[in-house]
C-alpha positions in Angstrom: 142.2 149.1 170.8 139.3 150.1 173.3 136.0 148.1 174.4 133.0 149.0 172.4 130.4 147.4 175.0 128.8 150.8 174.9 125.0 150.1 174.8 123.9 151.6 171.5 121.1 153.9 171.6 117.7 152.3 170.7 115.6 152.5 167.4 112.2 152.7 166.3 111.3 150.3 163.4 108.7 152.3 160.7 107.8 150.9 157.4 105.1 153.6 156.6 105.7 156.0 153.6 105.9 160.0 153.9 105.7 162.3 151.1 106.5 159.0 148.4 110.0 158.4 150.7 110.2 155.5 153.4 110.9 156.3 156.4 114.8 155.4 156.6 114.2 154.9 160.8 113.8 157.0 164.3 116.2 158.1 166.7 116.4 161.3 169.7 112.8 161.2 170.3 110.4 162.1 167.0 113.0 162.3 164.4 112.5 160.4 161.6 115.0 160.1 158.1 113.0 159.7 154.8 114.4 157.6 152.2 113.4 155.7 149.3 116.8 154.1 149.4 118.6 154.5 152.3 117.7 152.9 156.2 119.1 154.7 159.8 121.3 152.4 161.6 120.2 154.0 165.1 124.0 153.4 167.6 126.3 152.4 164.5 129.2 154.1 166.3 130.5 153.1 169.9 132.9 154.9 171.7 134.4 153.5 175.5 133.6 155.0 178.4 136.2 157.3 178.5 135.7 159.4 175.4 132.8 161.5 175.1 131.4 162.7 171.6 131.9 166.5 170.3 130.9 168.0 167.1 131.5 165.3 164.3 132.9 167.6 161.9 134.2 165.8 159.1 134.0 162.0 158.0 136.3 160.2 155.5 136.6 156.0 154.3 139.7 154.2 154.7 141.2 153.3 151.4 140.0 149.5 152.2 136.9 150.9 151.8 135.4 149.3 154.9 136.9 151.2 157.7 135.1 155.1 158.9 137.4 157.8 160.1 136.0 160.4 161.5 137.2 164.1 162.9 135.4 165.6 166.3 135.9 168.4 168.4 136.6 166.3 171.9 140.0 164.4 172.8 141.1 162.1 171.5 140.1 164.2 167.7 140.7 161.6 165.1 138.6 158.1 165.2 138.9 154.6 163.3 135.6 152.7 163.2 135.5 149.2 161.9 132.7 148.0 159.5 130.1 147.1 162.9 131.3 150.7 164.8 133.6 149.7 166.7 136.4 152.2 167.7 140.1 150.7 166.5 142.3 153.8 166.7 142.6 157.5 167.9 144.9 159.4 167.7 145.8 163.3 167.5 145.1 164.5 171.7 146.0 168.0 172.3 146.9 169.0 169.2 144.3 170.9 167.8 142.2 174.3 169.0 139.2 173.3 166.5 139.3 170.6 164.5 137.9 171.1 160.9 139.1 169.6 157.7 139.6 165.9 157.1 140.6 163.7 154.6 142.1 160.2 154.0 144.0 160.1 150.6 144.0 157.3 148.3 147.4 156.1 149.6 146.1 156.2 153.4 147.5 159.1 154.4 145.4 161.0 157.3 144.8 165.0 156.7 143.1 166.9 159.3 143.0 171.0 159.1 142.9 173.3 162.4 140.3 176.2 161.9 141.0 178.4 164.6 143.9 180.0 166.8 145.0 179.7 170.5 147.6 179.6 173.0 150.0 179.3 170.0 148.4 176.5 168.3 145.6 176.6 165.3 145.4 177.6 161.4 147.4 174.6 160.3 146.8 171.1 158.3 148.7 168.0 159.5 149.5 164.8 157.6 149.8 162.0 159.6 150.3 158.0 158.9 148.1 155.7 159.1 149.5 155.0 163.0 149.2 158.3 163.9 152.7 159.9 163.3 153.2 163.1 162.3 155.1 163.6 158.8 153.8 167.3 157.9 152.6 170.0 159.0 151.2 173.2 156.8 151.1 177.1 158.1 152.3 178.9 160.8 151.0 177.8 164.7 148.2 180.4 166.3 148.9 182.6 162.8 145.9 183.2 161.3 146.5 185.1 157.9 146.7 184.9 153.9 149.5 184.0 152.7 151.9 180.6 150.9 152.9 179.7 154.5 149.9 180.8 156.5 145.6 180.2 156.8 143.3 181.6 158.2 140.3 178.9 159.1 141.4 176.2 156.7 138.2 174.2 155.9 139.4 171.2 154.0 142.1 168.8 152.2 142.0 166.8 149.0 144.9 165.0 147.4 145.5 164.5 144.1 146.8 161.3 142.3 150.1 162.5 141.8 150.2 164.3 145.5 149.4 167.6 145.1 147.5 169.0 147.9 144.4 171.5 147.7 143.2 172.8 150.8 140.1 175.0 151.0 141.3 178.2 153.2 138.1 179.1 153.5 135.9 180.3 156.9 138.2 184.0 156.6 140.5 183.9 153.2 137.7 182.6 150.7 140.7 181.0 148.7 141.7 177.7 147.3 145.0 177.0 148.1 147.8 174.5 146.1 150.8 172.5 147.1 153.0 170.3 145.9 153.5 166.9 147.9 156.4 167.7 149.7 154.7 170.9 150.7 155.8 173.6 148.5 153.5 176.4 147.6 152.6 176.2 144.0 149.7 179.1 143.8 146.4 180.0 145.5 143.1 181.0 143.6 140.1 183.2 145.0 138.4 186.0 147.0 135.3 186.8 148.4 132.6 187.2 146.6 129.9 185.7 143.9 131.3 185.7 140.3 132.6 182.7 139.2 135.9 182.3 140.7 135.0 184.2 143.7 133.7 181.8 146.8 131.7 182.8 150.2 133.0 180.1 152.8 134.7 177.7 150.9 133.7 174.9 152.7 134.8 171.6 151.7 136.6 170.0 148.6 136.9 166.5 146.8 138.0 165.0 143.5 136.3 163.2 140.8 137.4 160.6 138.5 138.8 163.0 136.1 140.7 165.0 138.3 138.5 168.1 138.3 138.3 170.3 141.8 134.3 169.9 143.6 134.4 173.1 146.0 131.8 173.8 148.0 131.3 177.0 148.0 128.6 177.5 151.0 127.2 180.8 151.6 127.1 181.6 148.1 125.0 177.9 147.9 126.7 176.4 144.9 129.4 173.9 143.9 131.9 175.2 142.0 134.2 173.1 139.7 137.9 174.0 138.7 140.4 172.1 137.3 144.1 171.8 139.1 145.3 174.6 137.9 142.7 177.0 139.3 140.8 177.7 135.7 136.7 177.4 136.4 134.7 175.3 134.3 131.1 175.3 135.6 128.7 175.6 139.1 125.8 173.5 140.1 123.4 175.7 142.6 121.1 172.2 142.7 122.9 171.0 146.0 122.4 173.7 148.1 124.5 175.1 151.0 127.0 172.4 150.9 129.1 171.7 153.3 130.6 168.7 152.7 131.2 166.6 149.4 132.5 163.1 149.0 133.0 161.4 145.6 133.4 157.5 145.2 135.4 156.3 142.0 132.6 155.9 140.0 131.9 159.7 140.6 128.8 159.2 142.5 128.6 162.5 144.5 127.9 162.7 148.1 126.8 166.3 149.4 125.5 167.2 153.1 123.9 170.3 152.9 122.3 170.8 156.7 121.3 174.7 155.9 119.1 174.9 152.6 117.7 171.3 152.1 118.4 170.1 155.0 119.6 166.7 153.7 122.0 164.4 151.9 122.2 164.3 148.4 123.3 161.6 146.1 123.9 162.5 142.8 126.3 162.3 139.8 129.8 164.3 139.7 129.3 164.1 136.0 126.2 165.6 135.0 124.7 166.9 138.5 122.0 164.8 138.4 120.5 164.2 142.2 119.3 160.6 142.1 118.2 160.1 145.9 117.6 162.0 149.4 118.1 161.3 153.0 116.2 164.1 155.1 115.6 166.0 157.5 120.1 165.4 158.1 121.8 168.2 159.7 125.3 167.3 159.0 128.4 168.7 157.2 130.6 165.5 157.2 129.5 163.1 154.5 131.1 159.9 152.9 130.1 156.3 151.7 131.8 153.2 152.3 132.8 150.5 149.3 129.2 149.3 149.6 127.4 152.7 149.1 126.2 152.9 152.7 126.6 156.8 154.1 127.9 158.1 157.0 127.2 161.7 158.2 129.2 163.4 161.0 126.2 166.0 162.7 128.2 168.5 164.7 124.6 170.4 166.4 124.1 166.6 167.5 128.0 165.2 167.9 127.1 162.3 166.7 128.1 160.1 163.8 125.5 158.3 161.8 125.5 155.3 159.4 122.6 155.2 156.5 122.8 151.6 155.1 121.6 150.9 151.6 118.5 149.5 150.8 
């Protein structure tokens, strides 16, 4: 546990309308979120004294669906917010070159992924509990390359219902990669380029309600959607750039796209409908709590944000 009487950084209250959206709040000076739907919480998250924010790479709920983890690139990496932002766990010092990847399965295990290589250490995903033990660890440390043991920049995790692992190899190999739960390589899908199949930056990766694969596939600006064995069904280019995708149970579909729209998208895993917008955003981490309120992780602004619903 740490103290959380960190002063939280002051808001300007708006209720004027811009371009049809309101004006979700202010923070850093003239910045201002437009939303029909959504409202800035300006200082959601507090950190003690002693920790200082990095990049906010990657966000993720608990399975309670009230708690926030979050992955950033300072010590300690890995942060537990309860529902006001308060911090109630770190855990993972020293253990990573540049954090990356991050996800919480559904049975509350912690994933995190190490993009680059140092000093012997990098180019690996760890599972962790929910107390911060280490239980497994994927590729080879400070070997970055292609291959069922190694990575090279692996982006991000998603676990399926009955454990297999998918982690998006992505900022060198441009692959998909598959495990089983106890770690064993099953098969690994992709290379660079644009046909379908083929991804540029495989970013980020989530699961919907009927266990279908959401990569976002970023440089080529697209989603594209396979199912677990690696067989492509279809690709939305309506999101943008995306670099980060979360997907609630009811397959509402979270997307942080900070390059091309410059904004959060909420729309529907099932159709790719977008139904709402929070912008200007520039984050890559993305993910809603139980009650639909969003939290972005900006890594240009280390800083993790909370967009409560209207």
């Amino acid at each position: 546990m740490f103290p959380s009487d960190r002063i939280a950084r002051p808001v300007a209250a708006a209720a004027v309308l811009v371009a049809g959206l309101g004006v979700a709040g202010a923070a850093q000076g003239d910045l201002e979120f437009r939303s029909a739907d959504y409202t800035h919480v300006g200082g959601w998250a507090r950190l003690p004294a002693h920790i200082t924010w990095g990049n906010v790479i990657s966000v993720d709920p608990d399975p309670d669906g009230e708690h926030v983890w979050a992955l950033h690139r300072s010590e300690p990496p890995i942060l537990r917010f309860d529902p006001d932002g308060n911090l109630v766990q770190t855990f993972g010092d020293g253990m990573f070159v540049r954090p990356h990847g991050f996800h919480v399965s559904h049975d509350g295990y912690v994933w995190a992924s190490d993009q680059s290589g140092a000093d012997g250490k990098g180019h690996q995903v760890f599972k962790f509990n929910r107390d911060g033990e280490l239980l497994m660890t994927l590729g080879i440390a400070g070997v970055g390359a292609e291959g069922p043991d190694t990575f090279n920049g692996p982006t991000d995790i998603a676990v399926a219902g009955n454990g297999d692992i998918f982690i998006t190899d992505g900022h060198f190999n441009n692959r998909v990669v598959k495990y089983a739960a106890d770690g064993t390589f099953i098969k690994a899908w992709g290379r660079k380029g644009t046909a379908p199949g083929e991804f540029d930056l495989p970013h980020t990766i989530a699961i919907d309600s009927r266990g279908r694969l959401f990569v976002g596939d970023r440089s080529n600006a697209r989603i594209q959607i396979f199912d677990q064995d690696g067989n492509f069904l279809e690709a939305w280019d309506q999101f943008g750039m995306v670099s980060g995708i979360y997907i609630s149970a009811d397959d509402t579909l979270y997307v942080a796209d900070y390059q091309q729209h410059k904004a959060l998208l909420v729309g529907s895993a099932r159709d790719g409908s977008i139904a709402s917008r929070i912008e200007p955003v520039n984050a890559e981490g993305i993910m809603a709590d139980r009650h639909g309120n969003i939290f972005a992780g900006e890594v240009a602004g280390n800083m993790l944000r909370k967009f409560a619903r209207n």
